[in-house]
C-alpha positions as CSV (number, residue, x, y, z in Angstrom):
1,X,181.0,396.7,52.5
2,X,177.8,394.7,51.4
3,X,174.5,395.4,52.9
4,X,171.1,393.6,52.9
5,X,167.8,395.2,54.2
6,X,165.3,392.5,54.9
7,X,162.2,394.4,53.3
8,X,158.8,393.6,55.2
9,X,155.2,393.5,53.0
10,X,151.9,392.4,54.0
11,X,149.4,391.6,51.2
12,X,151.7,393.0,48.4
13,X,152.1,396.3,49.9
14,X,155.3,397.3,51.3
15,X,155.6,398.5,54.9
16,X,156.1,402.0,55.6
17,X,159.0,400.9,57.8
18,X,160.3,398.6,55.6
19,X,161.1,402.6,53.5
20,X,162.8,403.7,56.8
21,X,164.9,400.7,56.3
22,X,166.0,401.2,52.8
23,X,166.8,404.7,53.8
24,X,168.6,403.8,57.3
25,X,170.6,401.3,55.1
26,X,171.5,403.4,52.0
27,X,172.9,405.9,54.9
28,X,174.9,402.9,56.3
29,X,176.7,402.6,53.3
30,X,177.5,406.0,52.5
31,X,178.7,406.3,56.1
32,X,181.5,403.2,55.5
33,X,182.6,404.1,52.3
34,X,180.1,403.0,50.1
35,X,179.3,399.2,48.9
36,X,176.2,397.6,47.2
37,X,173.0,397.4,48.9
38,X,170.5,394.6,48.7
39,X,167.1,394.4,49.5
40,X,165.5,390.7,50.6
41,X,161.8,390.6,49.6
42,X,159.5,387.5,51.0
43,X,156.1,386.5,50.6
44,X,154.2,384.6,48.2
45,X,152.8,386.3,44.6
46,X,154.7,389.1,45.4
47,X,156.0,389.8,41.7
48,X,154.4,392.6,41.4
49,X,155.7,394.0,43.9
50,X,159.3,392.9,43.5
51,X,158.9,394.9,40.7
52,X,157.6,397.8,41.6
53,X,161.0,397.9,44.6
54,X,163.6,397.3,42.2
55,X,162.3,400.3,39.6
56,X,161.9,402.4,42.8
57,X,164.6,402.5,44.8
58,X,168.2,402.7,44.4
59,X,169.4,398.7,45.2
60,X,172.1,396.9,43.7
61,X,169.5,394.3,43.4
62,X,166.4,393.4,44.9
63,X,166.7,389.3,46.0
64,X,162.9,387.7,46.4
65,X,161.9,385.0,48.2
66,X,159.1,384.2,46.5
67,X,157.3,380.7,47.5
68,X,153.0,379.5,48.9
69,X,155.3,378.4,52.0
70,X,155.8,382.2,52.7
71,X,152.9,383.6,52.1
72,X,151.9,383.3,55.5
73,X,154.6,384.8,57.4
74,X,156.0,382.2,59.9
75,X,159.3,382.3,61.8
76,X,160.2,379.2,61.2
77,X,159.5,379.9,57.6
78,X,161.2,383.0,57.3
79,X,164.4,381.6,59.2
80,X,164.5,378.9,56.7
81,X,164.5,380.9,53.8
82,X,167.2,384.0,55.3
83,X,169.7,381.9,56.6
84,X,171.0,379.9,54.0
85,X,170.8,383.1,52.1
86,X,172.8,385.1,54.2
87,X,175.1,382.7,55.0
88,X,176.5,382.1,51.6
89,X,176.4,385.1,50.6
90,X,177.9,387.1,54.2
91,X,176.7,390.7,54.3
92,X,178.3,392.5,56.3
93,X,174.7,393.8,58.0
94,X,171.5,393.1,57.2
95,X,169.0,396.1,58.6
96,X,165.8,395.2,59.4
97,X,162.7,397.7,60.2
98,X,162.3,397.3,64.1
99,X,158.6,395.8,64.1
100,X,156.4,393.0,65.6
101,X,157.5,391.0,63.2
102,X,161.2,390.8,63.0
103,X,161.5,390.9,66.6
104,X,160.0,387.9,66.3
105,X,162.4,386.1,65.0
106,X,165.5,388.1,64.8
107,X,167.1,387.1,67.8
108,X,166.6,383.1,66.4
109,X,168.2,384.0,62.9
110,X,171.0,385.4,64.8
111,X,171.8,382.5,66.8
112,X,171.6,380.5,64.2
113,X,174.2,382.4,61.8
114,X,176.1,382.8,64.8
115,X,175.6,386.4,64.3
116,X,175.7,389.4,66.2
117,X,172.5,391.2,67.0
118,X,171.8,395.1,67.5
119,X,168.4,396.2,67.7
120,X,166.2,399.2,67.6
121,X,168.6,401.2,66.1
122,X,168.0,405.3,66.3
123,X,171.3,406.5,64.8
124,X,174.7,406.1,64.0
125,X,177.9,408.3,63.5
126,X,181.2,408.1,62.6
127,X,184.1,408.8,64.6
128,X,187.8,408.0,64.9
129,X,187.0,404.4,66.2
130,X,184.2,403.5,63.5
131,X,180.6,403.8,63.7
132,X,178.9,404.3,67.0
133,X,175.2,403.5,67.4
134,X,172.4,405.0,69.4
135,X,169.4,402.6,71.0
136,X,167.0,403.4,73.4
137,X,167.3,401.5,77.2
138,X,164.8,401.2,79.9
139,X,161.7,401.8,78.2
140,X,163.3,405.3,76.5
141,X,164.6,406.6,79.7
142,X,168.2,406.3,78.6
143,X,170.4,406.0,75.4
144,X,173.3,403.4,75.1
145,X,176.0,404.3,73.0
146,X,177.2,400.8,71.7
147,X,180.3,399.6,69.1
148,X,180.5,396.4,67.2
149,X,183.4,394.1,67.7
150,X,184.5,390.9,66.3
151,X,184.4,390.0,62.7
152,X,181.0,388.3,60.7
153,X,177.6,389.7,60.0
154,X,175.9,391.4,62.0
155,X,171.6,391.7,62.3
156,X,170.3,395.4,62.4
157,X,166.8,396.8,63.2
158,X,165.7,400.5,62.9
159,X,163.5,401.8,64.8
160,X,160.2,403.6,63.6
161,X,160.7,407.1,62.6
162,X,164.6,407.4,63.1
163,X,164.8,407.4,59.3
164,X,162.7,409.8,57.1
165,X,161.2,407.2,54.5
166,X,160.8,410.0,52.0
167,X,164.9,410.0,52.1
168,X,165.3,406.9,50.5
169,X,166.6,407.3,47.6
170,X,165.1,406.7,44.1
171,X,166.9,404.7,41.5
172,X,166.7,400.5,40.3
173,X,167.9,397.6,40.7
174,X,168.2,394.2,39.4
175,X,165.5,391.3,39.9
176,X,167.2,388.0,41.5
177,X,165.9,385.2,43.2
178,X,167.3,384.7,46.6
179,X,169.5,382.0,46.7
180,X,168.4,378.9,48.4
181,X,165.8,375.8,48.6
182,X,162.5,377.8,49.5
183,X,160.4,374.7,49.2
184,X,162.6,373.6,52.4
185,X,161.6,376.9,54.0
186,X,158.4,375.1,55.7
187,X,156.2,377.0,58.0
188,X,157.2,375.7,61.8
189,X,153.1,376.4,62.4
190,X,149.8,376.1,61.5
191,X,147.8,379.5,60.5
192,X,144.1,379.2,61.9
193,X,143.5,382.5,60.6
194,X,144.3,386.3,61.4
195,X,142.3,388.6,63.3
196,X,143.0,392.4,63.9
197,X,143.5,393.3,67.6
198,X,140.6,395.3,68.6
199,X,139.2,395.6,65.2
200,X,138.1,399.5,66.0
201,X,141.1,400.6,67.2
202,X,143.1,403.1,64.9
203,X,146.5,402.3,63.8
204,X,148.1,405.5,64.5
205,X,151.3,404.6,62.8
206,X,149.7,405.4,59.4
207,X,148.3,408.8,60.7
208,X,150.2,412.1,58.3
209,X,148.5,414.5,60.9
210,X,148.4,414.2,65.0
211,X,146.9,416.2,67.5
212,X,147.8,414.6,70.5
213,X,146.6,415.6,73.9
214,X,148.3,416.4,77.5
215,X,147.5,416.1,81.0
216,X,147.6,420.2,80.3
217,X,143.9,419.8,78.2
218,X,142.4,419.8,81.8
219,X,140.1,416.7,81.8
220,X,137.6,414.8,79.7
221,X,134.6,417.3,79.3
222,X,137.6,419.9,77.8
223,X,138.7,417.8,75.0
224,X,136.5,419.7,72.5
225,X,139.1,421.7,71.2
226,X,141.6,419.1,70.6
227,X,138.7,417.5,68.4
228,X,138.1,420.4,66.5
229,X,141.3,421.4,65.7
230,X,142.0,417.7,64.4
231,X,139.0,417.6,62.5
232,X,139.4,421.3,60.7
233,X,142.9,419.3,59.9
234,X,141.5,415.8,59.1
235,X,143.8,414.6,61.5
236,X,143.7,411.5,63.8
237,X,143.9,412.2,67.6
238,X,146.4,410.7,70.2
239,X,147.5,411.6,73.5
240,X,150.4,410.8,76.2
241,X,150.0,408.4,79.0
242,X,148.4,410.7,81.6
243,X,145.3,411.5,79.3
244,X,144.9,407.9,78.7
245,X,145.4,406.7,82.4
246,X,142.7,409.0,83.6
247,X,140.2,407.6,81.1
248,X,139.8,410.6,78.8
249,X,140.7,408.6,75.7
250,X,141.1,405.1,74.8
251,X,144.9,403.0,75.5
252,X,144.8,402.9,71.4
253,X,145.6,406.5,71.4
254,X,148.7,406.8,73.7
255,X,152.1,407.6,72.1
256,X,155.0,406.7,73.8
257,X,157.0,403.8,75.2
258,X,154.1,401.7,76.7
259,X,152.2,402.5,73.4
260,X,151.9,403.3,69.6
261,X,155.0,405.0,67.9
262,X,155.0,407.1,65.1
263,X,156.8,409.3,62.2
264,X,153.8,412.2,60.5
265,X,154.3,414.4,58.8
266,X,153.1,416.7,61.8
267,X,152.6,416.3,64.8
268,X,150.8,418.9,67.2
269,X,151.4,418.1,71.1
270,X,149.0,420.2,72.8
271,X,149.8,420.6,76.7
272,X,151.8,417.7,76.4
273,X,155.8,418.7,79.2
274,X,157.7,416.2,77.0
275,X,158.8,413.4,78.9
276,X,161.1,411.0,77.6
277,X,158.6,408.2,77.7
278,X,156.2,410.2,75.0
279,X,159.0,411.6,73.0
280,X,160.4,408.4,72.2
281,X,157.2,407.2,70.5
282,X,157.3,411.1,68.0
283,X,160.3,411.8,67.9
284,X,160.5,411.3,64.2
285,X,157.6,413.3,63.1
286,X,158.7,415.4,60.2
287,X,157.5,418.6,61.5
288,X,156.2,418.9,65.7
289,X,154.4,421.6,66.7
290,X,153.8,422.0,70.3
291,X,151.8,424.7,72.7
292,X,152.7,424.6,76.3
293,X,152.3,427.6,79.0
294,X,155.3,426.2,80.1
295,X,158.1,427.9,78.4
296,X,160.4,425.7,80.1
297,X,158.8,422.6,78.6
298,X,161.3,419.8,77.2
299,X,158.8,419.3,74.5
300,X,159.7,422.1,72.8
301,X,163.7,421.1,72.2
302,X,161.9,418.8,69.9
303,X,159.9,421.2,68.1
304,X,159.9,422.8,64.9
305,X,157.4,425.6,66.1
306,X,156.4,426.5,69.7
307,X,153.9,428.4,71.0
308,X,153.8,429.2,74.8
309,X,150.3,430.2,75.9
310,X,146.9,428.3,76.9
311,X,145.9,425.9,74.9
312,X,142.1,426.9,74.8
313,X,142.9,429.9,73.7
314,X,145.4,429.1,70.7
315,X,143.5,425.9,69.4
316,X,140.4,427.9,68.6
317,X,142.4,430.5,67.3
318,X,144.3,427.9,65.1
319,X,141.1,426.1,64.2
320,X,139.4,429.2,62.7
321,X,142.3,430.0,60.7
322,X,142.7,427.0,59.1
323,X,139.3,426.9,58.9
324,X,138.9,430.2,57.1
325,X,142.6,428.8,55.0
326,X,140.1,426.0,53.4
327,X,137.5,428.3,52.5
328,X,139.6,430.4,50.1
C-alpha cells in the first residue's frame, strides 16, 4: 500500500491541518497492513522547512516541490506540479487536509488523473469488506457510510479535528525532489495581492482554549461571565449559531457548520443543547467541557466533564478558582 499526504504551508510554516493529515495518513497505513508513506511539500524557498518535516515526522520520504512558480499558491500551479507526480508514481491514496485550499482544486486533480475522489473524511474502520469511511452530509445533519470500489488512486481529505495532530508520529525521512518539470507547473493566474478577510476578525481555528457561548447565557447584557471566565483562562471566545443570530457576538465567532471549525485543546460550551450543526464544527477538541441545566443535553455525549447546573452560578465559581489556581 503506498500513501502520499499532500502537506499544506503558508509562508514556511506548516498548517496545523496539514499534522492532522500526517497522522490520519500514518493511521491509514497501519489500518491496510502497513506500506510507506510520503509526504508532498510545495511552495517556493521552502528548504527549511522540508527539513525540518523530514527530521520530524515518521515518512518514508518527504517529496518537495520546490519552484518561484509555486510560491504563490495557484490551482493551476499546483495541479501542474501533483499530477505528473502522482501519476508516475500511483499511490494508492493521497490524503489531503480538508481546507479552503485543496477544495479548491481537488476535485480538478481528480478528474484529471481520472481518480476517484472522497472528501472530508472523519473516520475509517475496518471490517470484513475493507475499510469503511465516515463523512459528514447535509451540512452535518447526517453521516454517510461510503466504500471505495474500482481499482487506481484515490484523492483523500480530512477533515479539521478528526485527527489529533499531536498523534502523528515522530520519526524521519528522506529529502527528494518530486518528480516532474516544475518550471512547466505555471500559475493559471495573476496574484494582485492577498488580503485577510476582515482583517479583525479572530481565526478561531488556532485558539488552545474556548469558551463558547449558548442561547442558555440569556442575552447580550449577560455575557459578562463567559468573558471572565475566558479571560482568567486566556482563552478566545466563540459561540453557536443562536448567540450569533441574535447579535450578541460577531458571525467570526460561531462554531459549527455555517461557521469556523475547530480542534483545542479545550473547549468549554457553556449553555450550549448540542445540536449537530455546532458539534460538527468541536467535535475534535481534545478535552470538552460543557455546563447545561439540561441533564438531558446531547452536548454532553460529547463531553469529557459535565456539569448540570446554571451557568451564572458555576462560571463564577470556576473563574475564582482558577483565578485563586494562578495566584499560588
Amino acid at each position: 500500500m503506498k500513501i502520499w499526504i499532500v502537506l499544506e504551508q503558508k509562508d514556511g510554516e506548516l498548517h496545523r491541518m496539514s499534522r492532522e493529515a500526517i497522522a490520519a495518513a500514518q493511521g491509514l497505513a497501519a489500518a491496510t497492513g502497513g506500506g510507506s508513506v510520503d509526504a508532498v511539500l510545495l511552495g517556493g524557498g521552502i528548504a527549511t522547512l522540508a527539513e525540518k518535516v523530514a527530521g520530524g515526522y515518521a515518512l518514508g520520504s518527504v517529496r518537495v516541490a520546490d519552484h518561484p512558480n509555486l510560491a504563490a499558491y495557484t490551482p493551476g500551479g499546483y495541479v501542474a506540479a501533483l499530477s505528473a507526480a502522482i501519476a508516475a508514481a500511483a499511490p494508492d491514496w493521497v490524503v489531503f487536509p480538508h481546507t479552503y485550499q485543496s477544495v479548491d482544486y481537488m476535485a480538478r486533480l481528480a478528474q484529471g488523473l481520472g481518480a476517484g475522489l472522497l472528501p472530508e473524511v472523519t473516520a475509517f474502520e475496518e471490517d470484513a469488506q475493507g475499510l469503511l469511511f465516515s463523512r459528514p452530509v447535509l451540512g452535518g445533519k447526517l453521516v454517510a457510510k461510503v466504500r471505495v470500489r474500482g481499482e487506481g488512486t484515490m484523492l483523500l481529505s480530512v477533515q479539521s479535528g478528526a485527527w489529533a495532530a499531536e498523534s502523528a508520529q515522530a520519526g524521519s525521512g528522506e529529502l527528494v525532489t518530486l518528480d516532474g518539470d516544475l518550471a512547466a507547473a505555471k500559475p493559471d493566474r495573476e496574484i494582485l495581492g492577498v488580503e485577510e478577510v476582515g482583517g479583525e476578525q479572530v481565526d478561531l481555528t488556532k485558539a488552545e482554549v474556548i469558551v463558547a457561548a449558548g442561547r442558555g447565557v440569556g442575552g447580550a447584557d449577560k455575557m459578562g461571565v463567559i468573558e471572565d471566565l475566558a479571560a482568567a483562562l486566556g482563552a478566545e471566545i466563540a459561540a453557536s449559531r443562536p448567540v450569533i443570530d441574535n447579535g450578541w457576538l460577531p458571525r467570526d465567532r460561531q462554531i459549527g457548520s455555517s461557521g469556523q471549525t475547530v480542534a483545542p485543546k479545550l473547549y468549554i460550551a457553556a449553555g450550549i443543547s448540542g445540536a449537530i450543526q455546532h458539534t460538527v464544527g468541536m467535535k475534535g477538541s481534545a478535552v470538552v467541557v460543557a455546563i447545561n441545566k439540561d441533564p438531558g443535553a446531547p452536548i454532553f455525549s460529547l463531553s469529557n466533564y459535565g456539569i448540570v447546573g446554571d451557568l451564572h452560578e458555576v462560571l463564577p465559581a470556576l473563574t475564582k478558582a482558577i483565578r485563586r489556581a494562578k495566584e499560588l
